[in-house]
C-alpha positions as CSV (number, residue, x, y, z in Angstrom):
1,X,115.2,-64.9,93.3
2,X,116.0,-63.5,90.0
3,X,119.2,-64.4,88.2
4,X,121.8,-62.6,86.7
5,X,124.6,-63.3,84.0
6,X,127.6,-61.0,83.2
7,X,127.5,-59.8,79.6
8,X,131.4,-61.3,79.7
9,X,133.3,-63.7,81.1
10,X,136.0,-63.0,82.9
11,X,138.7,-62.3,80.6
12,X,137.4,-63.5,77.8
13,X,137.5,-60.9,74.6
14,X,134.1,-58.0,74.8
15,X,133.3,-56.3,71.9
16,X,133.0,-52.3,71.1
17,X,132.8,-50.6,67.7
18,X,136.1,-48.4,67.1
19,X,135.1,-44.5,67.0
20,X,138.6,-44.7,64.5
21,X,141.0,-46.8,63.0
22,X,142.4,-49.3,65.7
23,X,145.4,-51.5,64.6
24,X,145.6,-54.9,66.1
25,X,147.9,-54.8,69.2
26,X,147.1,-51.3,70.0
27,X,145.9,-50.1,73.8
28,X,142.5,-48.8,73.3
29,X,140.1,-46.5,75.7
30,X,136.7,-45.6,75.9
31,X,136.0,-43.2,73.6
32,X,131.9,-42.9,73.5
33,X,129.0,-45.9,74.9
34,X,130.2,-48.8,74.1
35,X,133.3,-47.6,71.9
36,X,137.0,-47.4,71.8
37,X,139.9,-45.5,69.9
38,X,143.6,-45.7,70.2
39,X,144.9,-45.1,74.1
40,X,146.2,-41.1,73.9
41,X,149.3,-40.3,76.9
42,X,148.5,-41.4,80.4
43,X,144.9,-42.4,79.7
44,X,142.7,-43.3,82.1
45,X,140.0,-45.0,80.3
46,X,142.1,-47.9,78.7
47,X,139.9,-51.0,78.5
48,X,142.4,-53.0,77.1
49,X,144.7,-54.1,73.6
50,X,143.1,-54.1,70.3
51,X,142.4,-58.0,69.2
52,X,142.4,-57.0,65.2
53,X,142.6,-54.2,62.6
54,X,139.1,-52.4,63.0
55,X,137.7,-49.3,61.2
56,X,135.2,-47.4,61.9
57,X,131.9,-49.2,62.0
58,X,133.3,-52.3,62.0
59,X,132.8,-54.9,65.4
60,X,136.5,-54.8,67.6
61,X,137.6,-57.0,69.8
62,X,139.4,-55.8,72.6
63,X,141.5,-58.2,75.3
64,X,141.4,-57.2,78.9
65,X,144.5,-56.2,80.5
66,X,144.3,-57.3,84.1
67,X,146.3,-60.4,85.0
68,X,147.2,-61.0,81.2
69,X,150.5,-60.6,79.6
70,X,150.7,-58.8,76.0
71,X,153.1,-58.0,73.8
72,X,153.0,-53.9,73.1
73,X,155.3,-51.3,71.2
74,X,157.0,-48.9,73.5
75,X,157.2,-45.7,73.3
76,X,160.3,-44.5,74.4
77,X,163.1,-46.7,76.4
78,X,161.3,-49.3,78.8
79,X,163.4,-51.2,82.0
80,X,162.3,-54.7,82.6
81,X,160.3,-54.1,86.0
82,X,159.1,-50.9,85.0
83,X,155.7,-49.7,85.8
84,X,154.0,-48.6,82.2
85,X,151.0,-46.1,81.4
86,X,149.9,-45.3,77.9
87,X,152.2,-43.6,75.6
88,X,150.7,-41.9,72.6
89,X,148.7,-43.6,69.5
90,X,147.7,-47.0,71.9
91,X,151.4,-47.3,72.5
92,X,152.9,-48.1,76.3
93,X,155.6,-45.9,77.7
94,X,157.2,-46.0,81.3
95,X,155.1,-44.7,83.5
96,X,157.2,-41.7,84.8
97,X,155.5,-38.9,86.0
98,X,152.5,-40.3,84.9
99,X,149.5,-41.3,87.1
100,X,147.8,-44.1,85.4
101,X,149.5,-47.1,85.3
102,X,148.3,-49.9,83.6
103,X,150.9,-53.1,84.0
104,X,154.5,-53.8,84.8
105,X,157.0,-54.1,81.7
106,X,158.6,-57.8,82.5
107,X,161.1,-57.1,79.4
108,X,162.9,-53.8,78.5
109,X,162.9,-52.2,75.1
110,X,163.7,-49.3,73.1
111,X,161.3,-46.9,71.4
112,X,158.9,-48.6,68.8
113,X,160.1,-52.2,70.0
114,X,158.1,-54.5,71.3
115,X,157.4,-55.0,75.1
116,X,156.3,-57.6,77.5
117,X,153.7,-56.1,79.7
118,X,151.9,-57.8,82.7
119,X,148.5,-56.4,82.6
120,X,147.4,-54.9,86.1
């Protein structure tokens, strides 16, 4: 039988290479094979929050949301208990009308503060 190995861990840290400046902290998304750029409004292609500062061409690496709680700047007023999407620039915003949420705000906070989020 042959064997196989996942190229990650479960939730350990995978690496992509930025396709633009990402700033540590930041939501990021697919943006090309094996790349990332800051989350745009509602994305649906978030992989996860920026470990570091990257430019382009360097080596990011990016934390998975699921199960994991972060600390994220809102965009616009977030409830404690509030379901969150991405807001604009890798930001997280309350998910609203929205259709891709990616966690649950356990703290509230006002625009540009930061937020407790409960990755889902």
């Amino acid at each position: 039988m042959t064997q196989y190995l996942p190229a990650f861990a479960p939730g350990a840290a995978i690496t992509y290479a930025p396709t633009a400046a990402v700033t540590g902290g930041q939501v990021v998304a697919v943006s090309g094979n094996r790349a990332v750029a800051p989350a745009g409004a509602d994305s649906a292609a978030v992989v996860g929050v920026a470990a570091h500062d990257a430019a382009v061409g360097d080596q990011l690496a990016v934390h998975p949301l699921t199960g994991v709680v972060h600390e994220l700047v809102a965009s616009g007023v977030i409830a404690a208990g509030d379901r969150v999407a991405t807001g604009t620039a890798g930001t997280v915003a309350a998910l609203g009308a929205g259709s891709n949420p990616i966690g649950t705000a356990l703290t509230g906070a006002l625009d540009g503060e930061t937020v407790t989020v409960l990755g889902r």
